[in-house]
C-alpha positions in Angstrom: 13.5 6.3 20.3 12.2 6.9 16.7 14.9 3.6 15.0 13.0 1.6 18.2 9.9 2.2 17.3 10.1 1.3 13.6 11.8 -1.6 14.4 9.1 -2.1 16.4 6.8 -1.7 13.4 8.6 -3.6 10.9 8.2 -6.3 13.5 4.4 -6.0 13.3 5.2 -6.0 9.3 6.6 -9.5 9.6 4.0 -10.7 11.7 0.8 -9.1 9.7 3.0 -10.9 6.7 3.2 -14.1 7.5 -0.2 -14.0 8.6 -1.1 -13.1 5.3 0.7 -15.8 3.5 -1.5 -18.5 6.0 -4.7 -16.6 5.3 -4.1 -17.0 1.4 -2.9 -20.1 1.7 -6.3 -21.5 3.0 -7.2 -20.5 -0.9 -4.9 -22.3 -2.7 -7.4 -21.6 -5.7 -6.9 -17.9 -5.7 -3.4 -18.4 -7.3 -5.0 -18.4 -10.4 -3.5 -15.1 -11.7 0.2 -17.0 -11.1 -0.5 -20.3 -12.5 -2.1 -18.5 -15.5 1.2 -16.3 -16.0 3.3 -19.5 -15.7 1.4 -21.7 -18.6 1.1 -18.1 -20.9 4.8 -17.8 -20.9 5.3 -21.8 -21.2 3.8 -21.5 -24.3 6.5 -19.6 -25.9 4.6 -16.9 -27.7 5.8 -13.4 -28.5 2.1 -12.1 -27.5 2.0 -14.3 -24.6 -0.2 -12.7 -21.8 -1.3 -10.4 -24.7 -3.8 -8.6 -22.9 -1.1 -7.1 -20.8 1.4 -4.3 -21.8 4.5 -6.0 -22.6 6.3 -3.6 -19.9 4.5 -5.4 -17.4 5.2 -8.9 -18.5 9.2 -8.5 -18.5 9.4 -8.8 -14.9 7.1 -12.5 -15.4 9.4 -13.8 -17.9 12.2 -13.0 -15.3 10.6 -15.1 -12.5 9.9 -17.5 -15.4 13.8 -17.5 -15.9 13.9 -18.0 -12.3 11.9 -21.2 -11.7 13.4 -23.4 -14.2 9.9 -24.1 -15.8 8.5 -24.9 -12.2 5.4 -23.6 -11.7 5.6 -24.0 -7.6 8.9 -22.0 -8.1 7.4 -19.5 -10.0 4.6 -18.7 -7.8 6.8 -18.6 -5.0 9.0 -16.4 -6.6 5.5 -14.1 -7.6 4.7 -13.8 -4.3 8.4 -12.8 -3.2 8.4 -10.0 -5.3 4.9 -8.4 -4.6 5.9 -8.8 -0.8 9.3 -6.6 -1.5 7.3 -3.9 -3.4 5.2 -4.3 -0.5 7.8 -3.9 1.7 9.2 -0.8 0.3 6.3 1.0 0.4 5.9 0.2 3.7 9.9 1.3 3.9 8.4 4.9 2.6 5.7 5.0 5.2 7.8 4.5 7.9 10.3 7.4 6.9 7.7 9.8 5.9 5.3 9.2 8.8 4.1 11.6 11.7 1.7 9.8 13.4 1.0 5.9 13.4 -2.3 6.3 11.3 -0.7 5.5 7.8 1.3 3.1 9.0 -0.9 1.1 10.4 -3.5 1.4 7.4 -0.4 -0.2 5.3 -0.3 -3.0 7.5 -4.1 -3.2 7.9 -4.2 -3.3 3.6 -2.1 -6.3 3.4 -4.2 -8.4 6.4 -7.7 -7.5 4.2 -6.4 -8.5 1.0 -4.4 -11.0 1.6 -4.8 -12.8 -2.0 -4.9 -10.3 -3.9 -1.5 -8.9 -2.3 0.4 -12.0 -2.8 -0.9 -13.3 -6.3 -2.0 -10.0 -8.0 0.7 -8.1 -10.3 -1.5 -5.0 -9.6 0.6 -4.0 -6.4 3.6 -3.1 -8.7 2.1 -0.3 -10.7 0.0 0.7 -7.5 3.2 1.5 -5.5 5.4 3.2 -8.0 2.5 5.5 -8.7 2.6 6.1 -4.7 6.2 6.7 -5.2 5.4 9.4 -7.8 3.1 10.9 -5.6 5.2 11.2 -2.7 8.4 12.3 -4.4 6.6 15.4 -6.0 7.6 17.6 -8.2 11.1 15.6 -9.3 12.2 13.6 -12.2 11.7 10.4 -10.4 8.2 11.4 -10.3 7.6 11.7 -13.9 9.5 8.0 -14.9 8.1 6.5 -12.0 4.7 7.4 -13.4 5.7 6.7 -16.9 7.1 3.1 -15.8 3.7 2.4 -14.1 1.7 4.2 -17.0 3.6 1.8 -19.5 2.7 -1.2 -17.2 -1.0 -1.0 -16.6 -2.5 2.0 -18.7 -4.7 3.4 -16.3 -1.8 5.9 -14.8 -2.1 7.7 -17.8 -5.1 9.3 -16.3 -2.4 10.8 -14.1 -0.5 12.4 -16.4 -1.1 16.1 -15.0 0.7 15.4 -11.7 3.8 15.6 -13.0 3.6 19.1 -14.8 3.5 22.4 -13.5 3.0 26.0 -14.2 2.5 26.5 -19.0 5.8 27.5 -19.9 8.1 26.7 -17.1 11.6 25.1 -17.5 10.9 22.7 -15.1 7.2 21.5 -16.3 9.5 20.8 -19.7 11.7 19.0 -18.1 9.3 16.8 -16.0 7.3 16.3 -19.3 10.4 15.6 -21.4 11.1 13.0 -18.8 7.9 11.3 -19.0 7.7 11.4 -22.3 11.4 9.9 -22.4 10.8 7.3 -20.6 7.8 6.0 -22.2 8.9 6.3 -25.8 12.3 4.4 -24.6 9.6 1.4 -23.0 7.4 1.5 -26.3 10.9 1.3 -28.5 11.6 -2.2 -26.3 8.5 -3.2 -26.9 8.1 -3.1 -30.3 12.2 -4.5 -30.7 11.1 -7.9 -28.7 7.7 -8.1 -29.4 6.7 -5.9 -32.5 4.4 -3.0 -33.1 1.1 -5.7 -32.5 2.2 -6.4 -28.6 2.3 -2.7 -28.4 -1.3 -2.3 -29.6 -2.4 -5.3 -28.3 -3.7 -4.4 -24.8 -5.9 -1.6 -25.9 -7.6 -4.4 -28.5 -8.3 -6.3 -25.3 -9.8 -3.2 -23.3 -12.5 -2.9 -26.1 -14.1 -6.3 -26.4 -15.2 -5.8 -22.3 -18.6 -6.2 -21.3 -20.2 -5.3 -17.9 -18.5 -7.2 -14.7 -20.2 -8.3 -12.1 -18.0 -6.4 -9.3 -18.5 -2.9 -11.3 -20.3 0.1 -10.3 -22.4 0.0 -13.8 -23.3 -3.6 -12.9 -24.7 -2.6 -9.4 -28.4 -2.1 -10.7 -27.9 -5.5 -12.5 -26.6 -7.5 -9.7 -29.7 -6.3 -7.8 -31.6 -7.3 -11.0 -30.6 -10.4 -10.4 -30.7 -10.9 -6.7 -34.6 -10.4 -7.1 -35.1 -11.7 -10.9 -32.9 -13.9 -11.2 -34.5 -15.6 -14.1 -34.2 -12.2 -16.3 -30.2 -12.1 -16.4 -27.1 -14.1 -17.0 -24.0 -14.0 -15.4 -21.2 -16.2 -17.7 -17.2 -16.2 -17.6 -16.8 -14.0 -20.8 -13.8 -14.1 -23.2 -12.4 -11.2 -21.2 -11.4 -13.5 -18.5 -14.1 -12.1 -16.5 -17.7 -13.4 -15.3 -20.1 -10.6 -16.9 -23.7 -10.0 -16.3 -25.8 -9.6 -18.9 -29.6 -8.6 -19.1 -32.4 -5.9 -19.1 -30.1 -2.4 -18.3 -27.0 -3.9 -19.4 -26.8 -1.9 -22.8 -28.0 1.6 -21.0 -25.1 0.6 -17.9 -22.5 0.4 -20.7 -23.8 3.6 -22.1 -23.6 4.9 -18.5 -19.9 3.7 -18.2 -18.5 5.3 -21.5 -20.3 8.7 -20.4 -18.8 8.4 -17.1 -15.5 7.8 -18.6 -16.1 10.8 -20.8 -16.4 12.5 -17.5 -13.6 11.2 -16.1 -11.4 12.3 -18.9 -12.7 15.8 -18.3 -11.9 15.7 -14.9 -8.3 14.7 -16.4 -8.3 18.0 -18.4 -9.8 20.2 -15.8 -7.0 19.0 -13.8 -4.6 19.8 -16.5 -5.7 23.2 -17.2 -5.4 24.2 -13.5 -2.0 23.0 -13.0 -0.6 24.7 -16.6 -2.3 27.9 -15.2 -2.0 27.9 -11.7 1.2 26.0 -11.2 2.1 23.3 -8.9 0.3 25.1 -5.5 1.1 22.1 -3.0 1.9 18.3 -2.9 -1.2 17.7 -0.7 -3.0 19.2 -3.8 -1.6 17.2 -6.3 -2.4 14.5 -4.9 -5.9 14.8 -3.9 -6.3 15.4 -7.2 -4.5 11.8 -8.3 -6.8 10.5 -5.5 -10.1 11.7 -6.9 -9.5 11.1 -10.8 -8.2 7.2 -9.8 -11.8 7.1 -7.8 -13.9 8.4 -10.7 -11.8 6.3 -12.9 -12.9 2.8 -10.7 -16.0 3.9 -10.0 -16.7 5.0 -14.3 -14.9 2.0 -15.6 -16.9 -1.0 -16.6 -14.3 -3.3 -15.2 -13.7 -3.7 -11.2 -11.6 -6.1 -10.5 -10.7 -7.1 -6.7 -6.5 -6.0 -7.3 -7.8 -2.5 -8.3 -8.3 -1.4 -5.2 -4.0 -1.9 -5.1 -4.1 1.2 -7.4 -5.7 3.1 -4.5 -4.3 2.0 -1.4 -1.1 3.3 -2.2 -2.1 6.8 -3.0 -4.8 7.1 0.1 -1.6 5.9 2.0 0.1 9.0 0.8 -2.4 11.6 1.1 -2.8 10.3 5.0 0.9 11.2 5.4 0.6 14.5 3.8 -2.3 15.2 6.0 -2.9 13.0 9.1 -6.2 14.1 9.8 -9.6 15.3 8.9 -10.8 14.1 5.3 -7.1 12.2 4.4 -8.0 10.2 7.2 -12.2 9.4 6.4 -10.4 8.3 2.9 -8.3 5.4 4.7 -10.8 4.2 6.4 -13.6 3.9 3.8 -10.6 2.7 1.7 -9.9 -0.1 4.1 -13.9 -0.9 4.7 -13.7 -1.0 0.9 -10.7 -4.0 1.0 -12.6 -5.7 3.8 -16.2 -6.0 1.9 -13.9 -6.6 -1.3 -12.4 -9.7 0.5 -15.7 -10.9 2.2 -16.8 -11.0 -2.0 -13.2 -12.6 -3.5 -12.7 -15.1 -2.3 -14.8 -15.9 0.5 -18.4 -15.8 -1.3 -17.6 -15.3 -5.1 -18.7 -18.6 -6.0 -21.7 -17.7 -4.8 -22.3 -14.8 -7.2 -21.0 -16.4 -10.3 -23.8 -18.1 -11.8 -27.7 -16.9 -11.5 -29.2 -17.0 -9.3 -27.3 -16.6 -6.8 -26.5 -18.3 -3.5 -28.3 -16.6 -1.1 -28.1 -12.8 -0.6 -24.9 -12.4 1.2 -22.0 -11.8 -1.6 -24.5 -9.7 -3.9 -24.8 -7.1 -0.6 -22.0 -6.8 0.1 -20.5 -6.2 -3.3 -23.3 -3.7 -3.5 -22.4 -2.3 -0.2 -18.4 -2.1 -1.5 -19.8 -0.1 -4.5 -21.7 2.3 -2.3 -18.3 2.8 -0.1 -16.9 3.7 -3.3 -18.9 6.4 -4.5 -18.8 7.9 -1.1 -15.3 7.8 -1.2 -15.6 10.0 -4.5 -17.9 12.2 -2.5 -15.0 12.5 0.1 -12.7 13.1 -2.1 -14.0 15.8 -4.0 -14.4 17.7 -0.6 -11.3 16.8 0.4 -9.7 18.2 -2.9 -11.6 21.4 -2.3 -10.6 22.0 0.7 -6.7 21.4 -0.1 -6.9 23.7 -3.4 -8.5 26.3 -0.8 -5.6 26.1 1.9 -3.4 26.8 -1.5 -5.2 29.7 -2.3 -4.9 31.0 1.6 -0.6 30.6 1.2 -0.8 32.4 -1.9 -2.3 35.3 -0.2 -0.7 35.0 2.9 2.3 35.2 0.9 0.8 37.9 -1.3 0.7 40.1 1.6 4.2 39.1 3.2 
């Protein structure tokens, strides 16, 4: 009955799939991200797509390989791939899954987003993160981590899942691991590209401004929904339409404290696992869940792809827990995708310039920042109440 029903629900897959190739194709303009891959590597430069961590781009220049210096090839090819990393998550959910709940929000994730699924790089280091988080306490874990850390930098923020209890063999193993894999990564990366593509993604991080979809440019985008005359909004050298004007230097400010915060958080997390050990999987990750929340919500940068870093985890905390606040995560997190996608594409054009065109885009990417923050809310409870059902085992089995 159970091989039925999930061919049953790879069946709904397909469908949801092809559904979201036709919704994304009626935004042929959203490929973007693809076509700007494509003529990057065309060029021929070592520190093509620069910005990026060299890890990431080696799977490019293989599509690149690929399509024969066709660009319709290549994207093609681009969206192939994200659909099979796609694909084995969903592979995951379906052997891992008690109820119909995540499985359904995987689906539902895909049919929200469907552009930023198909033509975004993002879902790559999303899932194997996921991965790492389902797997545990293992090896795997750690490289998958380290693969995705070495991809997009933000997993580093993550680093604490894969230890365990200050002066266990195992923690030194998991961390020897990690630390394996992504001194073996930076080695290829400085043998094809040299020790500037290593560096040259964190040079890129620092020359950011405010953009218009983050958390710290929410006051702003308000700003300018009712001034509109006092602020600018301009496609920066970033590669990203930033707002400036009255606040923006105090929002910055607010960002890099925030971040501060978050890296805190980071170390909190840290200390508690070296002392207290690995108490549960469900713990572990509801931390990863809150830290990649504070981590969106702090960062200056909120691009419409990042919510492929979260999806993935929410996906696996609602398998580790099928109900109560697992569950209010995946479905804020899916309001989130749906208000994302009624801002990119639908109504972005409207929001990239001042003033704006109308009202409608500017609330609802206000209204997507709120569902973010309450998700950290959520989340923080949600992490509570996991570390104190660790604390009941360990006195249950105290008293055994």
């Amino acid at each position: 009955m159970q091989a039925i029903s999930n061919r049953r629900w790879w069946f709904f897959w397909v469908l949801s799939r092809i559904a979201v190739v036709a919704l994304a194709l009626r935004n042929p303009w959203t490929q973007g991200d693809p076509q700007y891959y494509f003529e990057e590597l065309s060029s021929g430069e070592t520190l093509a797509l620069g910005e990026y961590p060299a890890v990431a781009v080696w799977p490019l220049r293989l599509l690149f390989l690929l399509s024969k210096d066709n660009q319709t090839a290549f994207i093609v090819l681009f969206s192939i791939m994200c659909l099979s990393v796609d694909a084995l998550m969903f592979h995951l959910v379906l052997r891992h899954a008690t109820s119909a709940g995540p499985k359904a929000f995987w689906i539902a994730t895909g049919v929200l987003m469907p552009e930023v699924l198909l033509w975004r790089f993002d879902i790559l280091p999303g899932v194997f993160v996921g991965m790492a988080a389902l797997f545990g306490y293992r090896k795997r874990s750690a490289i998958l981590l380290a693969t995705a850390a070495m991809m997009k930098l933000w997993p580093f923020a993550l680093i604490p899942a894969i230890g365990g209890r200050l002066y266990s063999r195992a923690t030194r193993m998991q961390i020897a691991t990690f630390l394996s894999t992504v001194a073996i990564l930076g080695l290829l990366t400085i043998a094809t590209g040299g020790f500037a593509r290593l560096l040259s993604p964190f040079d890129y991080q620092g020359a950011r401004g405010l953009q218009i979809e983050s958390v710290a440019a929410t006051p702003l985008m308000l700003g300018a929904l009712f001034s509109p005359e006092r602020y600018r909004v301009e496609y920066a050298a970033s590669k990203s339409f930033e707002i400036t004007g009255p606040g923006d230097t105090a929002m910055q400010l607010v960002s890099s404290l925030l971040m501060l915060g978050c890296a805190i958080l980071v170390l909190w997390w840290l200390w508690s696992v070296l002392r207290e050990g690995v108490r549960s999987q469900e713990l572990q990750v509801a931390w990863m869940i809150l830290v990649l929340l504070v981590l969106l919500c702090a960062n200056k940068v909120l691009s419409p792809q990042y919510l492929l870093w979260l999806a993935p985890l929410v996906v696996v905390g609602y398998l580790l827990q099928s109900r109560g606040t697992a569950k209010t995560l995946a479905l804020l997190c899916l309001l989130c995708q749906a208000c994302t996608t009624l801002v990119y594409p639908m109504t972005y054009d409207r929001i990239d310039h001042v003033p704006f065109d109308g009202a409608f885009a500017a609330v609802m990417l206000v209204l997507r920042n709120l569902l973010l923050v309450a998700m950290v809310v959520v989340a923080a409870v949600h992490l509570r109440q996991q570390r104190a059902r660790g604390l009941d085992r360990d006195r249950l089995g105290a008293h055994a």
